[in-house]
Backbone as numpy.savetxt, mean C-alpha at the origin, in Angstrom:
# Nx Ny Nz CAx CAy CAz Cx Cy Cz
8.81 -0.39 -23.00 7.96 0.77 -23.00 8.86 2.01 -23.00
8.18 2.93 -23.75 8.93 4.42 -23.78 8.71 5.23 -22.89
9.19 5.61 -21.98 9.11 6.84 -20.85 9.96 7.71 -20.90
9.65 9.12 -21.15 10.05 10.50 -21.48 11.48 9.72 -22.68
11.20 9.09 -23.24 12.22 8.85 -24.41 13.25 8.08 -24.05
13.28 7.10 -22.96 13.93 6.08 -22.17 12.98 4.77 -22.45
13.76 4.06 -22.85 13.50 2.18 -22.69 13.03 2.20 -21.00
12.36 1.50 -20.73 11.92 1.28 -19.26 11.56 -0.29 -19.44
12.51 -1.10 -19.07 12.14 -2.54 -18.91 11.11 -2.76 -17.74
9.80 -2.60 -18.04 8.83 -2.84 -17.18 8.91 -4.08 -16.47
8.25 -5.19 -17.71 8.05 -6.75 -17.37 9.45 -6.82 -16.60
10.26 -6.98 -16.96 11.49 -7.31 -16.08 11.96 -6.66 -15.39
11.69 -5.35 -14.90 11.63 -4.77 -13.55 11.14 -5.53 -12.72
9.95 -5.85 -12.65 9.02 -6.46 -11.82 9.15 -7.84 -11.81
9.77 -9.13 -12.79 10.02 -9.98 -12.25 11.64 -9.97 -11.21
12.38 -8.86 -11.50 13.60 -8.82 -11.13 13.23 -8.75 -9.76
12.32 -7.55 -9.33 11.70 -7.14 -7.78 11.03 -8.18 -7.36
9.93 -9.38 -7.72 9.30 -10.35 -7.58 10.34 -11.17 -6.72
11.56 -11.48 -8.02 12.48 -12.56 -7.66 13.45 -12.28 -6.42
13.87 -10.94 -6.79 15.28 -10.85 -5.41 14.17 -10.30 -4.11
12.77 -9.67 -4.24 12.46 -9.06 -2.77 11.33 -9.90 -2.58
11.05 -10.87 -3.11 10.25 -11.81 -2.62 9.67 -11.83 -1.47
10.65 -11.81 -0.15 9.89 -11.34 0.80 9.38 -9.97 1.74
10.11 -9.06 1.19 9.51 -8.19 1.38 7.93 -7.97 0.58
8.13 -8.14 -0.94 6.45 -8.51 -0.93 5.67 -8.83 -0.07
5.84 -10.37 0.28 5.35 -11.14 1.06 4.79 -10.52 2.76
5.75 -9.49 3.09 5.59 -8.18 4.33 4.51 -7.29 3.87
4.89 -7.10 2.53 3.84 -5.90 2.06 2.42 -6.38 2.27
2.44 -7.46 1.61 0.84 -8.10 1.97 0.56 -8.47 3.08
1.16 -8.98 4.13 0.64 -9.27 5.57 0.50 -7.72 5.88
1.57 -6.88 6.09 1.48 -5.52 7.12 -0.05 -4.99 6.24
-0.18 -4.84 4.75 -1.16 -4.44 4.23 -2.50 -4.84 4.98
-2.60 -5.90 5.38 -4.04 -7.06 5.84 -3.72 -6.77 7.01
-2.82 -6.12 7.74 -3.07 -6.03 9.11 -3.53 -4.77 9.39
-2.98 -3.68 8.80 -3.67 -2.03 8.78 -5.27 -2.19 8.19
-5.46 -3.25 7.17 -6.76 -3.31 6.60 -7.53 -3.58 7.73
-7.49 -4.40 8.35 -8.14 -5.12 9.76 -8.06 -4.14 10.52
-7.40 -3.84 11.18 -7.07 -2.48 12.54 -8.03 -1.23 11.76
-7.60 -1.12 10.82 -8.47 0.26 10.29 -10.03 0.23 10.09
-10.65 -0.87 9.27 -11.94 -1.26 9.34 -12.32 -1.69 11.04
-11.71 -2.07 12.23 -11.59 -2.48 13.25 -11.95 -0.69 14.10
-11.27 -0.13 13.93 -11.36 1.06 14.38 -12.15 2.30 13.71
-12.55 2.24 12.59 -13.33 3.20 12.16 -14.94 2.34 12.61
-15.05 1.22 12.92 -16.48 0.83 12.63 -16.40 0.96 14.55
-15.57 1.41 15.34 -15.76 1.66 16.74 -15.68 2.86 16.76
-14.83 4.04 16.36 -14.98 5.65 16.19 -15.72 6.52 15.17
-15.95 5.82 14.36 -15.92 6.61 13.10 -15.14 6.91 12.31
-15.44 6.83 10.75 -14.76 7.46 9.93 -13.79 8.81 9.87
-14.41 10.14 10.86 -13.85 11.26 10.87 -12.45 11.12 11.24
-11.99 9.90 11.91 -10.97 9.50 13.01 -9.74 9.52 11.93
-9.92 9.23 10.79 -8.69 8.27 10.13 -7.98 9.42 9.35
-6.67 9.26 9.60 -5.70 10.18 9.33 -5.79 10.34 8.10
-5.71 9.39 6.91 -5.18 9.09 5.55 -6.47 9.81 4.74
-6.48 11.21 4.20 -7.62 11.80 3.81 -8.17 10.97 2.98
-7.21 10.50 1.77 -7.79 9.61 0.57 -8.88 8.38 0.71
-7.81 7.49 2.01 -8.91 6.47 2.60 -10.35 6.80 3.40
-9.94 8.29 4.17 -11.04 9.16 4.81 -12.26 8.89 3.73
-11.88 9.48 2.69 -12.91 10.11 1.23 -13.33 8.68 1.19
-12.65 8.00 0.68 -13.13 6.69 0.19 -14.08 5.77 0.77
-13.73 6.21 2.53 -14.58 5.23 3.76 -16.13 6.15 3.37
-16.24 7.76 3.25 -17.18 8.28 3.00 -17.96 7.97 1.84
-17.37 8.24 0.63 -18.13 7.51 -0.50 -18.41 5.86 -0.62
-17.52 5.21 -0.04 -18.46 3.77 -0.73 -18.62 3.21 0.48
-18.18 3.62 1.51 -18.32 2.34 2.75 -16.98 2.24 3.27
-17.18 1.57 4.59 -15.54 1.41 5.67 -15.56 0.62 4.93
-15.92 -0.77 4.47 -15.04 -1.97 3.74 -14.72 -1.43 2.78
-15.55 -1.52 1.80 -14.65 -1.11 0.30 -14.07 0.19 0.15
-14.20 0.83 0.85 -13.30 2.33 1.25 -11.85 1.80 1.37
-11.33 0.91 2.31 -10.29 0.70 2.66 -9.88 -0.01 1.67
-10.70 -1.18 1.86 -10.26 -2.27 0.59 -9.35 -1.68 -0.81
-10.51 -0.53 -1.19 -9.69 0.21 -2.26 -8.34 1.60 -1.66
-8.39 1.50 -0.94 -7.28 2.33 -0.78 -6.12 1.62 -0.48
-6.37 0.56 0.45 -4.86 -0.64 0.24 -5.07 -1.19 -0.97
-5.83 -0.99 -1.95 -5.45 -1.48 -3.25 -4.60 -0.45 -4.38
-4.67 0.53 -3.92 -4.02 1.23 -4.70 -2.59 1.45 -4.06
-2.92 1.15 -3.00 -2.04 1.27 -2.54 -0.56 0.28 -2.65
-1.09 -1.11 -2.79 -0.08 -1.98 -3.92 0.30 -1.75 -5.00
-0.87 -1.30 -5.73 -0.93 -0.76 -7.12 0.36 0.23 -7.08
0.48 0.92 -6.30 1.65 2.09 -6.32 2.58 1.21 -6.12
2.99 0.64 -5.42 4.43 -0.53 -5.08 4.53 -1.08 -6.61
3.52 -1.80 -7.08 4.29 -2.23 -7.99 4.34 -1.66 -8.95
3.73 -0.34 -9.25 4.20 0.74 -10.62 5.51 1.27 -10.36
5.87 1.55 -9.08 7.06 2.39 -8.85 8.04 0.78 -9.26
7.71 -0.24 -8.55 8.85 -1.37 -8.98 9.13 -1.84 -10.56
7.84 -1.39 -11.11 8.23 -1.83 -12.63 8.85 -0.46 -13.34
8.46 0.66 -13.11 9.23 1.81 -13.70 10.43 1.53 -13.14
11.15 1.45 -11.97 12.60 1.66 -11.60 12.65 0.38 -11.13
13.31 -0.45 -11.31 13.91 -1.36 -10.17 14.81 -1.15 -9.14
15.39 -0.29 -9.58 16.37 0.77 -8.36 15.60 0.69 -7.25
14.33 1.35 -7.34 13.36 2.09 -6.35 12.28 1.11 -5.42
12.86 -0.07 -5.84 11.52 -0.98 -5.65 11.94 -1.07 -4.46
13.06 -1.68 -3.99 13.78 -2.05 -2.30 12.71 -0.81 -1.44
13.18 -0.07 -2.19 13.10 1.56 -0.91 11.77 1.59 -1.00
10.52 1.72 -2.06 9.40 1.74 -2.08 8.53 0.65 -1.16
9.37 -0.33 -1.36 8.48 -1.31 -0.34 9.10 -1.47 1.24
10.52 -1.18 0.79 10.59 -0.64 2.41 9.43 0.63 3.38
9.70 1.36 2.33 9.03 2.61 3.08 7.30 2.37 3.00
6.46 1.73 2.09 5.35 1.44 2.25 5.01 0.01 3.36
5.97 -1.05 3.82 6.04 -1.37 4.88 5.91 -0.45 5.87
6.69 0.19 6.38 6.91 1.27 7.51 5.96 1.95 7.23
4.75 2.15 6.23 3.89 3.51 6.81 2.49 2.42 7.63
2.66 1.10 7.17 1.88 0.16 7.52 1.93 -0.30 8.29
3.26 -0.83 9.11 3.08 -0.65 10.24 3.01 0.40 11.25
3.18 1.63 11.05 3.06 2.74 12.00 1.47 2.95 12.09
0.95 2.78 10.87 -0.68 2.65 10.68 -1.32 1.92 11.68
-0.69 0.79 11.50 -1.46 -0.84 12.46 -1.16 -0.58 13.44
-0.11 0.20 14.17 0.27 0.10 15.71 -0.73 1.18 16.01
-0.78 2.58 15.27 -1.97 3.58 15.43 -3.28 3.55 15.48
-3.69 1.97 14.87 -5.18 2.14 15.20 -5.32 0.90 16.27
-3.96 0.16 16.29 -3.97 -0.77 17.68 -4.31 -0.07 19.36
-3.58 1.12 19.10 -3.61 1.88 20.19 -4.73 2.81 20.24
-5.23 3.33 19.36 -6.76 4.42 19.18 -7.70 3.56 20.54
């Protein structure tokens, strides 16, 4: 694929990130399912107004706490693996750092 006039090996970005961070994936999706749980867990005991993340806020308002969240940790992969197939450079750090906002999330609505 062409990006700003650069080759961008997509497909093989993403099996490259698949293959060497395997388990950090594998983190991404548990910590993901655990903020999903804590957050639907805690907005359906406070309310919606409570939740930090405006986007997921909006989203719990328009469709519902489940599929509110549901879709906001879905895009929220969705971003991990666009940033991992545009750069493979970036993928380590992207899923590092989207780990870490997930768990700071899950411990925040552990404690609410």
């Amino acid at each position: 694929m062409l990006v700003l006039g650069e080759h961008v090996p997509i497909k093989e970005n993403l099996k490259k990130s698949f293959h060497l961070y395997w388990f950090l994936w594998l983190l991404l999706i548990l910590t993901a399912s655990i903020d999903f749980i804590t957050t639907i867990s805690f907005m359906w005991k406070y309310g919606i107004h409570i939740e930090g993340n405006l986007v997921v806020r909006w989203l719990a308002h328009t469709f519902g706490i489940l599929p509110g969240v549901f879709i906001g940790k879905s895009l929220q992969i969705v971003a991990a693996i666009g940033f991992s197939a545009l750069s493979f450079s970036l993928a380590r750090t992207t899923l590092l750092l989207i780990l870490l906002l997930n768990l700071v999330a899950a411990i925040k609505n552990i404690l609410l």
